[in-house]
Residue frames relative to the residue before (quaternion, step in Angstrom):
aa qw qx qy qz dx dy dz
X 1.0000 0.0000 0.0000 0.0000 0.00 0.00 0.00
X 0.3125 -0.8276 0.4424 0.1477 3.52 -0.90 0.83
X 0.0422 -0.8812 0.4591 -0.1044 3.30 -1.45 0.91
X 0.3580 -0.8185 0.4223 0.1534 3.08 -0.60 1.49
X 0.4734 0.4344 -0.6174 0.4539 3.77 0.99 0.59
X 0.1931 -0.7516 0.6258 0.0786 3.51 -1.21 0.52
X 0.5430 0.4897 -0.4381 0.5229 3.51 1.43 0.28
X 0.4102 0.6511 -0.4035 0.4950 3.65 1.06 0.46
X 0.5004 0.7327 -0.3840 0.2554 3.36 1.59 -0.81
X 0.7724 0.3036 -0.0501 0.5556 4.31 -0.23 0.63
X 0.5797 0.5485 -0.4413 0.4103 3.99 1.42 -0.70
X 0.3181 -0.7121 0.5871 0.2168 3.49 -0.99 0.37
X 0.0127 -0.8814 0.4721 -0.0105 4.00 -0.31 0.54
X 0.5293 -0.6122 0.5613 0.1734 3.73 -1.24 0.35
X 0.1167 0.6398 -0.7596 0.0049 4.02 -0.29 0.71
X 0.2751 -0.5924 0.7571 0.0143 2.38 -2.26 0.92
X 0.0113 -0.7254 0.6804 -0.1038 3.76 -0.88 0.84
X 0.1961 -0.7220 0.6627 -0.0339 3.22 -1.39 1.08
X 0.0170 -0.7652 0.6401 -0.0668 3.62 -0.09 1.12
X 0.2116 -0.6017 0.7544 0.1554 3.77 -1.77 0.60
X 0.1566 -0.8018 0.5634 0.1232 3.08 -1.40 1.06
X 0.2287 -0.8812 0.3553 0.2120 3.58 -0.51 1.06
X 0.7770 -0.4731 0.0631 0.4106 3.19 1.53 0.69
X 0.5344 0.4834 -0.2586 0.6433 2.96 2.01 -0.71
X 0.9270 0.1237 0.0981 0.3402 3.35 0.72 -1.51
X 0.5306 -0.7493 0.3169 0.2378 3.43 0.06 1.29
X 0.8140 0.2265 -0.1562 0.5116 3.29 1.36 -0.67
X 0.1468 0.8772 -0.4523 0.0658 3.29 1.87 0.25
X 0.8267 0.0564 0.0732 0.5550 4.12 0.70 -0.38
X 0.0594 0.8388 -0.5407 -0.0240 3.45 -1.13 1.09
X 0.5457 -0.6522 0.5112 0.1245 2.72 -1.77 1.50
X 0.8766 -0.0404 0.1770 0.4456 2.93 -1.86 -0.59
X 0.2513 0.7706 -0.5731 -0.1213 3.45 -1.77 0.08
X 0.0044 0.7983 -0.6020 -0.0157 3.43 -0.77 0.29
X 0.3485 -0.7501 0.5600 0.0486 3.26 -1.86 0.51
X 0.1701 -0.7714 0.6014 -0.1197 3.78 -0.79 1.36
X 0.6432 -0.6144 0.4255 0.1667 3.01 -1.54 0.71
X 0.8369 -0.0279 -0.1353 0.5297 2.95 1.36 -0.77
X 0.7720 -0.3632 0.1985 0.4823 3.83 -1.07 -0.74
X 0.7283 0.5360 -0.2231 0.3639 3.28 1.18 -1.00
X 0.5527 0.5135 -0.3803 0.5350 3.65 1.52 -0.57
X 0.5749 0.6813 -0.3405 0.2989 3.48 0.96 -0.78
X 0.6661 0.4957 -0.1229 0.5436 2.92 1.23 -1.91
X 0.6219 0.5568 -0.3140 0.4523 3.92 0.99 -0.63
X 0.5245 0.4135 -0.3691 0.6462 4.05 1.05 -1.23
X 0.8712 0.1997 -0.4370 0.1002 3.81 -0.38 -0.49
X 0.6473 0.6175 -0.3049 0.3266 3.10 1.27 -0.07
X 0.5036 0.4822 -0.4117 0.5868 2.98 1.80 0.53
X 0.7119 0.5005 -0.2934 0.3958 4.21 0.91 -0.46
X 0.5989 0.5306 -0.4012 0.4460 3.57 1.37 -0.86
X 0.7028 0.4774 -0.3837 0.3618 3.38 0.19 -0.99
X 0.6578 0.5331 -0.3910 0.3609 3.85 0.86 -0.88
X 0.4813 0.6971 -0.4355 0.3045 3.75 1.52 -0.63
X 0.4014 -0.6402 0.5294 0.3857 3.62 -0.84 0.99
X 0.8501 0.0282 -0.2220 0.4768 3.77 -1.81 1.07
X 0.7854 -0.4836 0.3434 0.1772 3.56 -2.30 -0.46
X 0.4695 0.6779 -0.3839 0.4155 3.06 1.94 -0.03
X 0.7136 0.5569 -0.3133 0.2872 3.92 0.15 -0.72
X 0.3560 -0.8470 0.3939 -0.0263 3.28 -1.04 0.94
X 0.2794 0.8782 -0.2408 -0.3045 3.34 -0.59 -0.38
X 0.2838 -0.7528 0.4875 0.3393 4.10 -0.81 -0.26
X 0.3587 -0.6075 0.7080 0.0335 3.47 -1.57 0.68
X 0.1862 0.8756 -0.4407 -0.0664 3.48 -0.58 0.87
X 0.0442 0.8810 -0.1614 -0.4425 3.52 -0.03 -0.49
X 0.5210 -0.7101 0.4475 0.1552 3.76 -0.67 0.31
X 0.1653 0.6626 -0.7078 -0.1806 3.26 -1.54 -0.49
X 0.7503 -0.2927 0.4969 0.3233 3.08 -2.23 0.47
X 0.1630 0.7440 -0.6398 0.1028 3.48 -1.43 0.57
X 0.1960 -0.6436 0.7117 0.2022 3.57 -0.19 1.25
X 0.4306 -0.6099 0.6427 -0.1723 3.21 -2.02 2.20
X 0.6393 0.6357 -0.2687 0.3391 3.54 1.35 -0.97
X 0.6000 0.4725 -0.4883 0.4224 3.72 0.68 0.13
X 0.3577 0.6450 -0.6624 0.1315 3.32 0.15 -0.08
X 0.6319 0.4275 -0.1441 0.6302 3.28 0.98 -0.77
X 0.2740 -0.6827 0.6514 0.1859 3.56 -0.96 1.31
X 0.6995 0.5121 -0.3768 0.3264 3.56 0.48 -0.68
X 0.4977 0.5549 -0.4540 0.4882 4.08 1.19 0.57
X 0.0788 -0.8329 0.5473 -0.0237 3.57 0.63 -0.41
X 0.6606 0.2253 -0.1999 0.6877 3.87 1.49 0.26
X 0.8543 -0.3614 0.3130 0.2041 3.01 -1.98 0.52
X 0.3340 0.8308 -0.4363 0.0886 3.83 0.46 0.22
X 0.7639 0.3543 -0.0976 0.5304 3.77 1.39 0.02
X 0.3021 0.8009 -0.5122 0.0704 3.23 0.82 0.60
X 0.2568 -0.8010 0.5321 0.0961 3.68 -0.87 1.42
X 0.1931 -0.5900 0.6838 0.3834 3.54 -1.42 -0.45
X 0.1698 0.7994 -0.5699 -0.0858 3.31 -0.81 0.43
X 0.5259 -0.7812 0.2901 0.1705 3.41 -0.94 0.93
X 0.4753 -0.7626 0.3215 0.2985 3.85 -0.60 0.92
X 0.5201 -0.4584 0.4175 0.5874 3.69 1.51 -0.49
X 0.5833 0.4746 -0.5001 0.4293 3.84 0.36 -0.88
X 0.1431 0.7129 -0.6706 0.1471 3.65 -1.07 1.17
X 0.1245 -0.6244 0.7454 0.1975 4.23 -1.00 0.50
X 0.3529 -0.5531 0.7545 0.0170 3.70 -1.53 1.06
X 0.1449 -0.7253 0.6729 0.0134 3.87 -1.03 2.23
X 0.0307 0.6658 -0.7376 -0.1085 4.12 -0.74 0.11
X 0.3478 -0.6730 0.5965 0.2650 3.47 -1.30 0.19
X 0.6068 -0.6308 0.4539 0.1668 3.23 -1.04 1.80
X 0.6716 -0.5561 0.3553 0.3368 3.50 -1.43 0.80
X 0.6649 0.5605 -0.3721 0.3244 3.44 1.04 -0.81
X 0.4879 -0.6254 0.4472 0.4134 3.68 1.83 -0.39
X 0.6635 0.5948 -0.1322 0.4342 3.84 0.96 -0.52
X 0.6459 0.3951 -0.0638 0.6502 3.28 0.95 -1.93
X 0.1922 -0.6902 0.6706 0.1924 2.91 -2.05 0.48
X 0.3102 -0.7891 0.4872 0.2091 3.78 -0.36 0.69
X 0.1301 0.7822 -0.6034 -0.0851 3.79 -0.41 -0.06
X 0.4345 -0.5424 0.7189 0.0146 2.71 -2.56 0.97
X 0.2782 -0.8591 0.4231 -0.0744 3.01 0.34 1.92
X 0.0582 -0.9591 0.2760 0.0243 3.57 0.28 0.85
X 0.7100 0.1718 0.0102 0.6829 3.42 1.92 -0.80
């Protein structure tokens, strides 16, 4: 994902993403997101956003990432022009709990 803050360049971060599944498709519609420094604010924004999602269908993921200037592919930039987030695999999986309130998770990394 791209980004025009280049002081981000090397920061490691936490996305959050809230997806509704409509049965066919796990990612069939997306919700809220936001981004944190670390795991535990992460885990804090969702257990306060999943539950607010209207009905039982909505999900969520926590990943983390870092910044990565993308722009050399090309020797002939010689500056910053691509700075990505790209994620490491470490991800925690939110489902709303039976009570409709709670958020269970499927802790994964």
């Amino acid at each position: 994902m791209e980004t025009i803050n280049y002081a981000m360049l090397g920061a490691t971060t936490w996305r959050c993403h809230i997806w509704r599944d409509n049965g066919d498709d796990s990612y069939a519609e997306c919700g809220p997101h936001a981004e944190y420094p670390n795991r535990g604010l992460a885990k804090v924004w969702m257990n306060r956003t999943l539950p607010t999602q209207p009905g039982r269908i909505w999900w969520g993921r926590i990943e983390r990432g870092t910044y990565a200037d993308n722009s050399f592919d090309d020797p002939g930039f010689g500056y910053v022009q691509d700075a990505d987030w790209e994620p490491d695999g470490t991800e925690d999986i939110a489902f709303l709990a039976a009570d409709g309130v709670n958020v269970d998770w499927e802790l994964e990394g």
